[in-house]
N, C-alpha and C positions, 0 to 999 in steps of 0.2 A: 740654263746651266746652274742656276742658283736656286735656292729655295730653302731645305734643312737648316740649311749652314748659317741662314738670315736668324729663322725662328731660335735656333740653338744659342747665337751668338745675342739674341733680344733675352733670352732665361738668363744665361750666364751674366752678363754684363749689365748686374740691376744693381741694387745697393750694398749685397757684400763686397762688390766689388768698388765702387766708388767709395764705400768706407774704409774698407781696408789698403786700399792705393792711397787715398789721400790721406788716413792715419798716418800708411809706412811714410807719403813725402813730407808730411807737417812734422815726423817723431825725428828724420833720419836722414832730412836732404835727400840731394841726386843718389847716397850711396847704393841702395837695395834696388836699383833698377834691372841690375843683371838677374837676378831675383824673377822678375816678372817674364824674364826673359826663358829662362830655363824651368819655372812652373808649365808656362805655356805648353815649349815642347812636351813635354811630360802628360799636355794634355792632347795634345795633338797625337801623339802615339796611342794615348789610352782609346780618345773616342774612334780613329780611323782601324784600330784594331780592332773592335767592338762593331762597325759599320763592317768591315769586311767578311767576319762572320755570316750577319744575318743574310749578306749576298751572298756568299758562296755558296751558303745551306740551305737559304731559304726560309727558314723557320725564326725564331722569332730570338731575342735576346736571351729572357729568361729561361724559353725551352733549354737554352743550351746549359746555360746554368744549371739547369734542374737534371741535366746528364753527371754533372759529380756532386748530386744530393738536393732534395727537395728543402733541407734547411734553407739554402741560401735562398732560393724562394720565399721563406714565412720571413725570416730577416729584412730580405726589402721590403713584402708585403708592410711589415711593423714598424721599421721605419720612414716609407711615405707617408702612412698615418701619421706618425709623431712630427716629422720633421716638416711634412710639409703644411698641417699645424701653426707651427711656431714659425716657420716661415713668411706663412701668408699674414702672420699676426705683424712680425716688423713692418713687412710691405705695406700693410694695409695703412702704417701709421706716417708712414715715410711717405706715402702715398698725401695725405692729407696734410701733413709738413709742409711740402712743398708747393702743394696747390693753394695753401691757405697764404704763404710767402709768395706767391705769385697775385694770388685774388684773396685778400683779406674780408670776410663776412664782416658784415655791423654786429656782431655776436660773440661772446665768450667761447660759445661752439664750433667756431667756423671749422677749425683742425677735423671735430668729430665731424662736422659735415659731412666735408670733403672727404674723408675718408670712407663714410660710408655710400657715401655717393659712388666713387672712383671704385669700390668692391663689385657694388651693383651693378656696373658699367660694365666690370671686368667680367662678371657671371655671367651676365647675356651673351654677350662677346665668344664665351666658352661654349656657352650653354647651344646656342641656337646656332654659331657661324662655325665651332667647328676647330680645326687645320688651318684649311685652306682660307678662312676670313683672318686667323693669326698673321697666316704667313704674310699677307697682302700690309696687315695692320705692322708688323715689325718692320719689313723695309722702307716706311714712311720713319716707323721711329729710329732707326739707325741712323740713317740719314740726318734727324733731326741731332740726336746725340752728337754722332760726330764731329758736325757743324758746330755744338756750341762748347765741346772742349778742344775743337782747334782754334777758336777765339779767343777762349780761356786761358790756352797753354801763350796762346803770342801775345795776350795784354798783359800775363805778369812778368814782361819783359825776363828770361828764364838765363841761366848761365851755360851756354853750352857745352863749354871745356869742363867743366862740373856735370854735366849731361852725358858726354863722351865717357870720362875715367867712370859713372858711376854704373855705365853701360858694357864695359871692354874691358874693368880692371875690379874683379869681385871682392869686396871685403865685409867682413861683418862687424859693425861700430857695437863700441860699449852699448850698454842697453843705458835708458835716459828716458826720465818722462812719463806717464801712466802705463804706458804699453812697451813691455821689455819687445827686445829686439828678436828673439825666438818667437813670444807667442805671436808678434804681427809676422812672422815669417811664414808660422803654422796658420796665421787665417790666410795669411797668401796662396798656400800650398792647398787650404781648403777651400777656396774662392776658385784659386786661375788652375788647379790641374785635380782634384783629386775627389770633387764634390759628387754626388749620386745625379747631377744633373748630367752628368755624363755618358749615366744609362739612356736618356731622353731621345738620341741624336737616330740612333737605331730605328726609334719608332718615328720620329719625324720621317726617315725615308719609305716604313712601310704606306702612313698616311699618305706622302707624297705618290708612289705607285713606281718607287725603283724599290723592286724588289728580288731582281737578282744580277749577276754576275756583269751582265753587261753595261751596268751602271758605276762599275768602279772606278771609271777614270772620271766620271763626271761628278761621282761623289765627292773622290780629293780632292778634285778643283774646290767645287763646294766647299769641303771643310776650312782647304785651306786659304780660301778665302775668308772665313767666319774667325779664324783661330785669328789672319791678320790683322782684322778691325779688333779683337779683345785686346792685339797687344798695342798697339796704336791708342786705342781707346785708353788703356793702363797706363802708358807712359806720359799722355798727356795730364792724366791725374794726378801722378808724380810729382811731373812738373811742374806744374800749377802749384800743387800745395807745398812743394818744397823751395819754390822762389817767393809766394807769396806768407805763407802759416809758418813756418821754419824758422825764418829769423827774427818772428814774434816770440819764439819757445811757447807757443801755447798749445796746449791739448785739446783735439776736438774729441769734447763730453755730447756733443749733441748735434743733430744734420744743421739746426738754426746757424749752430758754430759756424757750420764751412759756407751759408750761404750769406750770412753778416760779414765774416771775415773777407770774400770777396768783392759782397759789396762796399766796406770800408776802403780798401784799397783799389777798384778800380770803376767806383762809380754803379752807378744804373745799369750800364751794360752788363758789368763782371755780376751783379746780383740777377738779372734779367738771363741771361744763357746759362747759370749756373742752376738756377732756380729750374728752372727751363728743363736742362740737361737732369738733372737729380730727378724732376716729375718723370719724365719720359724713361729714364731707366728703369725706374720703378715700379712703373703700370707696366712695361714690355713685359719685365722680370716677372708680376704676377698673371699676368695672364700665361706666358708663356710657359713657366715650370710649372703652374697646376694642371695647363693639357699635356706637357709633356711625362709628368707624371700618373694621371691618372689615366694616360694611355698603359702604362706601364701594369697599374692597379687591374686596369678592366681584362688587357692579355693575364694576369694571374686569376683571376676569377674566374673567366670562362674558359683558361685550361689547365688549370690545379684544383682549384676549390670545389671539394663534390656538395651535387644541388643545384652548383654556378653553371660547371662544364658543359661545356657543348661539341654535337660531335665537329667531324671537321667540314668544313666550307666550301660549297663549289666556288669555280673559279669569277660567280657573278658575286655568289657574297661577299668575299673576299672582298672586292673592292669597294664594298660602302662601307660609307665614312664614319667613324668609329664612334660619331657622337649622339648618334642616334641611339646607340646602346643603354639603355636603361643604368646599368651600373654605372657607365660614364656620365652620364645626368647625374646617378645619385653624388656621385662622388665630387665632381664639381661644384654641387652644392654643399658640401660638408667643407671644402677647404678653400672654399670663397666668401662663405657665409660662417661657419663656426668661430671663427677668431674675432668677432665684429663685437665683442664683451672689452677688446683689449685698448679700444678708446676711451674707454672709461676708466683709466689707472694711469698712472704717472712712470711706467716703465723707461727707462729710456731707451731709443732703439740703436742707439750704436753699439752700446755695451751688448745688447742682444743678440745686434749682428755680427761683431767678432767673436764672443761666446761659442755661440751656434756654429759658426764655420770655422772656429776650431776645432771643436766636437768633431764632428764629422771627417776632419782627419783620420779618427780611430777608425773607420768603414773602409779605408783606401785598401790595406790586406785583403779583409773580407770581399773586396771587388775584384781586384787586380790581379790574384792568383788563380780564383780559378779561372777566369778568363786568360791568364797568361795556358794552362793547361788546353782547354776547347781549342785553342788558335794555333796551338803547339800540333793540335793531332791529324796526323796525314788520312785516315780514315775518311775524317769531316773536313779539311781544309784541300786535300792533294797537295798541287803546287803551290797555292796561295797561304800553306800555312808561314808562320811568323816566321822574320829573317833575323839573326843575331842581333841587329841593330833592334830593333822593337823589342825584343827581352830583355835588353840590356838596359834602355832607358823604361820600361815596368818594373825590373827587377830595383832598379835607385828606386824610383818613387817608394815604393814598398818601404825600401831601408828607411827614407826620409820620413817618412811619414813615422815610422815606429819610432825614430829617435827623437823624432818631433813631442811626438804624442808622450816618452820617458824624459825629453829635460822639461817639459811643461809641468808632467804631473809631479817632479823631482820641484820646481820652484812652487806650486799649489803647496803641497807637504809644508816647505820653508816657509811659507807664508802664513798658514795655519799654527805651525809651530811659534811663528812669532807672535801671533796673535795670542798665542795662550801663555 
């Protein structure tokens, strides 16, 4: 009954998300929980809306996209390039952070080790096993995650009644701190509901081999399973950093921050499952968004890109597994191995990963509408096209995301200005 929903919820839930969760609890206490709560939904409609398509149709994500314009096609094509990029590049670093805080080298290098080590690991991983060796590899790491931010959330003894109202009674506090209260709401929005990992989940079920209609009850289960470990997952990081980093008032500038600050306050343990927990999101995170991505890359290549194209596929091709594909080798190695320059500079990766998953708020429109249109039409859905409820929560996201995206760039300007 599971599978997608594991590998989806192992992408999602890497380090934009333990940065931006434990940012929002260290900047804002228990308040922005409700926050995580109503991103989620938002993503739960976006991705079950997206999964119900390619079952009803049969055809693939971006085909359908490429029915109101093959723009949006070159768009994603352009932006997996770029972003996932700059993605692999945080990971790779967060990646060797953590392993170096767990197992320290006799060497100035160890960080670059580990990191390049953990890339290498991830390659092969991609390269040779596939799907189906992810999928089997993420529900060991969820598991392990899980496990060590529910140790985490109950060692820093947490307030519940402060847990309750900041979950049931919504407000938005003054902004305080390095990261005003919009822009960590906008990487929240970019992290838990609006991110292009969202395109991913689609192709995890072609891989899997549910690919049509009679898979839709087993898909939500699926999903909604995977969507309940991200928000479980998130609130535990809340928690944690808003009972433990909170009432320090301190800013975490850097992952070492959150994994020192636990260890100060709860010992060996609190640095050992954080440390822990932080590794393991991060390796799931990259291996999982670069195949679920360059699943995405390798369906635009061999059915848009003339040269790539291929005709269409009996029903034996079909079923082999997508990494045999020459383009999907190439491309696995371009964004597993091209960022391996970025341990050699002094970046920091938290700034980069709330940065970047702000950004990427702007792409929410660009995804969200035409897919709200494809889902809409009785043509290609019949009766499974979208019900008021599902429009209505794409149609907010939209709004959110746009208002997001104008009071951020409105405080950017302000800041610039003051600058000069």
């Amino acid at each position: 009954m599971l599978g997608p929903g594991i590998v989806y919820v192992s992408q999602v839930q890497g380090t934009g998300d333990i940065v931006s969760n434990a940012a929002t609890g260290a900047s804002y206490g228990y308040t922005l929980i409700w926050a995580l709560a109503l991103t989620l939904l938002f993503r739960f409609v976006w991705v079950n809306t997206s999964a119900k398509y390619v079952l009803v149709t049969e055809e693939s994500l971006l085909t359908g996209y490429a029915r109101l314009g093959k723009w949006i096609v070159w768009v994603v094509l352009v932006s997996i390039v770029v972003l996932r990029h700059f993605y692999s590049s945080y990971q790779i670093l967060m990646m060797g952070s953590a392993a170096d805080l767990l197992f320290h080298l006799p060497t100035d290098w160890s960080i670059s080790i580990w990191s390049l080590f953990f890339a290498c690991l991830g390659f092969a991983l991609m390269f040779w096993g596939g799907y189906q060796a992810i999928e089997r590899f993420c529900k060991v790491l969820i598991t392990l995650m899980g496990g060590s931010l529910i140790l985490t959330a109950w060692l820093s003894s947490p307030d519940v009644t402060q847990i309750a109202r900041g979950m049931f009674l919504p407000t938005i506090p003054d902004s305080q701190g390095v990261y005003g209260v919009f822009f960590l709401l906008m990487a929240l929005v970019g992290t838990e509901a609006g991110s292009m990992g969202n395109l991913t989940y689609a192709y995890y079920l072609r891989e899997k081999g549910w690919r049509d209609v009679s898979y839709l009850k087993q898909q939500r289960f699926d999903l909604g399973f995977g969507v309940a470990c991200l928000f479980i997952m998130g609130v535990l990081l809340q928690i944690a950093a808003a009972a433990v980093v909170h009432p320090m008032g301190i800013d975490i500038e850097d992952a070492d921050d959150l994994v020192r600050i636990f260890s100060d306050t709860l010992g060996v343990v609190g640095w050992l499952v954080f440390a822990l927990g932080l590794w393991g999101a991060t390796f799931s995170t990259f291996v999982g968004a670069n195949t679920g991505f360059v699943l995405i890359f390798t369906d635009i290549c061999r059915t848009f890109v003339p040269g790539l194209k291929r005709p269409s596929k009996s029903e034996n091709e079909k079923t082999q597994p997508t990494n045999r594909d020459p383009i999907y080798r190439w491309m696995i190695a371009f964004c597993s191995l091209s960022p391996l320059y970025i341990i050699f500079t002094d970046v920091s990766p938290v700034w980069l990963v709330l940065v970047i998953n702000a950004v990427v708020v702007i792409l929410i429109p660009v995804l969200a509408l035409p897919l709200l249109f494809i889902t809409n039409d009785r043509r290609l859905m019949g009766k499974y096209k979208n019900g008021w409820i599902s429009n209505t929560v794409m149609l907010v996201l939209v709004l959110v995301s746009i208002y997001f995206t104008y009071r951020n760039g409105v405080d950017l300007f302000n800041s610039l200005a003051e600058g000069f």
